[in-house]
C-alpha positions as CSV (number, residue, x, y, z in Angstrom):
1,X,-23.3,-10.6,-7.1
2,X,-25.4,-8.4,-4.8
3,X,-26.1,-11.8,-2.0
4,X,-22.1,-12.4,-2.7
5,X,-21.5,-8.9,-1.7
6,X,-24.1,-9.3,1.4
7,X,-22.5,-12.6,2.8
8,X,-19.1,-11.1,2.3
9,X,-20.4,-8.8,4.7
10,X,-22.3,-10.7,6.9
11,X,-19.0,-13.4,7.3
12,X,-16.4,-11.0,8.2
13,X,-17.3,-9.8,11.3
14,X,-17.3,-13.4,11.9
15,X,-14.4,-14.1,10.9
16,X,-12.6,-11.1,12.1
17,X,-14.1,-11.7,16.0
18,X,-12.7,-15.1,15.9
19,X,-9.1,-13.9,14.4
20,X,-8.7,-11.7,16.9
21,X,-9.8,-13.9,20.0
22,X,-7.7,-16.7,18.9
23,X,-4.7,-14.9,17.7
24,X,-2.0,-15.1,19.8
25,X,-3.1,-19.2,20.2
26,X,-2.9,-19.7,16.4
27,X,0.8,-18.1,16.5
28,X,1.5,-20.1,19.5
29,X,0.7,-23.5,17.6
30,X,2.7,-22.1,14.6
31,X,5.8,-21.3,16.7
32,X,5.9,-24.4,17.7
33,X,6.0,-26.5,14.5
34,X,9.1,-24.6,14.2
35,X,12.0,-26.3,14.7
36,X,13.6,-25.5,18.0
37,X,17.2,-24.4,17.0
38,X,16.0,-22.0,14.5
39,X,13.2,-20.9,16.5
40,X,15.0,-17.8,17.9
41,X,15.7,-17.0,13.5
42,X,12.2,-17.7,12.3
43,X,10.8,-15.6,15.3
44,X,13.2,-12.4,14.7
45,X,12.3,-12.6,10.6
46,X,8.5,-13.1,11.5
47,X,9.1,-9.6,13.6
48,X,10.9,-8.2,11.1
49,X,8.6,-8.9,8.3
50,X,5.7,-7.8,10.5
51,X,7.7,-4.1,11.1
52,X,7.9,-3.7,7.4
53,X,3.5,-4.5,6.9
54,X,2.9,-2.5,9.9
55,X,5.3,0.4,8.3
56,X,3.4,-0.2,4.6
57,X,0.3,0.5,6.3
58,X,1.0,3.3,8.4
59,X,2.7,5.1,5.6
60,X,-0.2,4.2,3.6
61,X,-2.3,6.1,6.0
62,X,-0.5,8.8,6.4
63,X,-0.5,9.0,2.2
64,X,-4.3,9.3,2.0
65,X,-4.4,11.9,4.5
66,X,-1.9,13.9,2.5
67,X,-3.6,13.9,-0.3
68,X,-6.7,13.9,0.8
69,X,-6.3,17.4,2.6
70,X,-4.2,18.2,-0.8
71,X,-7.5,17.2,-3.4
72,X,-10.3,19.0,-1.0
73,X,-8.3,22.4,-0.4
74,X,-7.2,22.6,-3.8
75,X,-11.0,21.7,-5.3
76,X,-12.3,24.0,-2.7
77,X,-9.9,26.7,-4.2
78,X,-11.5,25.9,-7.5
79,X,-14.8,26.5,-6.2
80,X,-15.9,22.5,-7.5
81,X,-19.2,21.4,-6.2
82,X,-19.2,18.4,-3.4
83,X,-15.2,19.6,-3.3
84,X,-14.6,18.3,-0.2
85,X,-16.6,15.1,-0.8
86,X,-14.6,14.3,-3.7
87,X,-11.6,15.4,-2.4
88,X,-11.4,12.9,0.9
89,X,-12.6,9.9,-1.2
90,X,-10.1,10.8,-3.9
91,X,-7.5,10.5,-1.3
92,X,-9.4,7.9,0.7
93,X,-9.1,5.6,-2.5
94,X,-5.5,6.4,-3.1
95,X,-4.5,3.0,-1.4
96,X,-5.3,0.9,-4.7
97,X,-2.1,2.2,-6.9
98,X,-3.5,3.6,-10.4
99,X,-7.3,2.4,-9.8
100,X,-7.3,5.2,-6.7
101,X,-6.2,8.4,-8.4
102,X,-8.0,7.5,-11.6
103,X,-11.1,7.4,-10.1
104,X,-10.4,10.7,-8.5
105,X,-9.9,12.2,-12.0
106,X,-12.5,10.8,-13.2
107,X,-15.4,12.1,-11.0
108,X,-13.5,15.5,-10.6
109,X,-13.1,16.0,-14.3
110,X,-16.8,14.6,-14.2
111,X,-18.3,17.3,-12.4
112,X,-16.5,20.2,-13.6
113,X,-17.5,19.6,-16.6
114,X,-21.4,19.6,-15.5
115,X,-20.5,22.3,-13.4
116,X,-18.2,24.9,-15.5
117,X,-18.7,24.1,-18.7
118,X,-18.0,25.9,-21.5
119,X,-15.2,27.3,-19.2
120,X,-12.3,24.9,-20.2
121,X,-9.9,26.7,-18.3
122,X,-11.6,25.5,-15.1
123,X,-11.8,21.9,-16.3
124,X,-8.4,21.8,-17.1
125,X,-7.2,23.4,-13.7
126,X,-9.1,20.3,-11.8
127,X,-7.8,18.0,-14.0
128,X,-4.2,19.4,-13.5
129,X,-4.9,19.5,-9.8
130,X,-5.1,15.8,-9.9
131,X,-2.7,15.3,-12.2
132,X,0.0,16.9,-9.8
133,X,-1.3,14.9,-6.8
134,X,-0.6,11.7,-9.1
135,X,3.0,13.2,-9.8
136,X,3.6,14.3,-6.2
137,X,2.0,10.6,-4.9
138,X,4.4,8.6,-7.1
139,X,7.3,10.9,-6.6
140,X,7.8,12.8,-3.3
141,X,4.7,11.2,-0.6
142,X,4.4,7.4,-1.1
143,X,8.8,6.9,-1.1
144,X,8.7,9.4,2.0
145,X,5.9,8.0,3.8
146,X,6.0,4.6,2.5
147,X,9.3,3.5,1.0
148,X,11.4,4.4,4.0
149,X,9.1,2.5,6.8
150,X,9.2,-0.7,4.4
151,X,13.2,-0.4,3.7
152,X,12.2,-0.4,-0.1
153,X,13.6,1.8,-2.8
154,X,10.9,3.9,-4.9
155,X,12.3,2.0,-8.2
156,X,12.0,-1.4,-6.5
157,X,8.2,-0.2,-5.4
158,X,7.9,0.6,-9.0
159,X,8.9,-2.2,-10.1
160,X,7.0,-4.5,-7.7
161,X,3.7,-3.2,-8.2
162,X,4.2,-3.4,-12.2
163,X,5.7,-7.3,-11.9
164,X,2.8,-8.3,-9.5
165,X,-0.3,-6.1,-11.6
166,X,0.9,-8.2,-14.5
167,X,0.8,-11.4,-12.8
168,X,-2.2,-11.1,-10.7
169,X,-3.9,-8.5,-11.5
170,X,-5.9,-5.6,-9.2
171,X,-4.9,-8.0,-6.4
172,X,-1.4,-8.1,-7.1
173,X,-1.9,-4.5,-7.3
174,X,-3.3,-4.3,-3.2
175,X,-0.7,-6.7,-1.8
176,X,2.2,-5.9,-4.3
177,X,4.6,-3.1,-1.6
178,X,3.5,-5.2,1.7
179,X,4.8,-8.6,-0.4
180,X,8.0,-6.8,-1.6
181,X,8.6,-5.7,1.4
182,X,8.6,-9.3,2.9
183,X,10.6,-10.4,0.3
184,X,13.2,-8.3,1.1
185,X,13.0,-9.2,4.8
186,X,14.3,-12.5,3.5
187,X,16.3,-11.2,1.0
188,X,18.8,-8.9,3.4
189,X,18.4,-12.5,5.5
190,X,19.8,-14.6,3.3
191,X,22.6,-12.1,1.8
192,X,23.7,-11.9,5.6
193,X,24.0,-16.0,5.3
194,X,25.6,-15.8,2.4
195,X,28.1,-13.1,3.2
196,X,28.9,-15.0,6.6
197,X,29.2,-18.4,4.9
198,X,32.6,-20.2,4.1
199,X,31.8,-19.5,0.1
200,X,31.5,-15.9,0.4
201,X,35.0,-15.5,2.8
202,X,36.7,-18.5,1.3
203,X,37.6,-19.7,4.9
204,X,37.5,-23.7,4.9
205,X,34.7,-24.9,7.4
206,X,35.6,-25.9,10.9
């Protein structure tokens, strides 16, 4: 596992260096297997799908800074050991759904209770600190920062990182919003087809 792990990180520098250098040549070559009366189509839903990852991962940015800040002020408040340590990679981490704010809780709640106990009142508050940054991540910061740049609903986010956990797992988890939200790129595409089309108006073709 450990020499997996090292060529892993040995390969994608590599890889990354040669991705970026031949970039614009690889979408070049792609473009042009297109066909050429729906090139001008296939190039404005490539854009649009590209607004909607670019907008996931911006928003996902600006959620771990949120709660980031949110964990390491609040722990500070608490007087936690390492508060700040554990609060930035709390919110660092927060970009895996679940996994992120579990392990959070985890170590928090870990080290209070080497730290303060028998004082359960001091557990509970930094267990209840991340509790609420769960409740304000799922509810008020990833549908502001996150559901509006992608054009997706919080329930459909819901929903797509529950359908794609259960079908692929902790990677369905990582690519479940920035799939969902190309899905629905071609989604409003095709209802704008379909709304334009003879069997939606009922007008006989020409």
């Amino acid at each position: 596992a450990l020499v997996s792990f090292a060529s892993v990180l040995i390969v994608m520098p590599v890889v990354t260096f040669y991705l970026i250098r031949d970039w614009h040549s690889m979408i070049e070559m792609v473009d042009s297997w297109v066909p050429v009366h729906q090139r001008e189509t296939v190039r404005r839903l490539a854009r649009e799908v590209d607004a909607a990852i670019g907008g996931f991962l911006r928003g996902q940015v600006g959620v771990c800074a949120v709660l980031g800040c949110y964990y390491a002020s609040a722990l500070m408040l608490v007087g936690l050991d390492f508060a700040l340590l554990i609060g930035l990679v709390a919110g660092l981490i927060t970009f895996v759904p679940y996994i992120g704010s579990m392990t959070g809780l985890m170590i928090g709640a870990s080290v209070a209770i080497a730290q303060f106990w028998p004082d359960w009142k001091r557990i509970l508050i930094v267990v209840g600190i991340f509790l609420f940054g769960q409740f304000i991540e799922g509810n008020i910061v990833s549908p502001k920062f996150v559901g509006e740049r992608v054009g997706l609903h919080p329930v459909w986010m819901i929903f797509a990182m529950f359908a794609f956990g259960y079908l692929f797992g902790f990677v369905g988890l990582l690519v479940a919003v920035p799939l969902a939200a190309a899905l629905a790129v071609l989604l409003r595409f095709a209802l704008r087809q379909y709304f334009a089309s003879p069997l939606y108006t009922g007008d006989k073709p020409t």
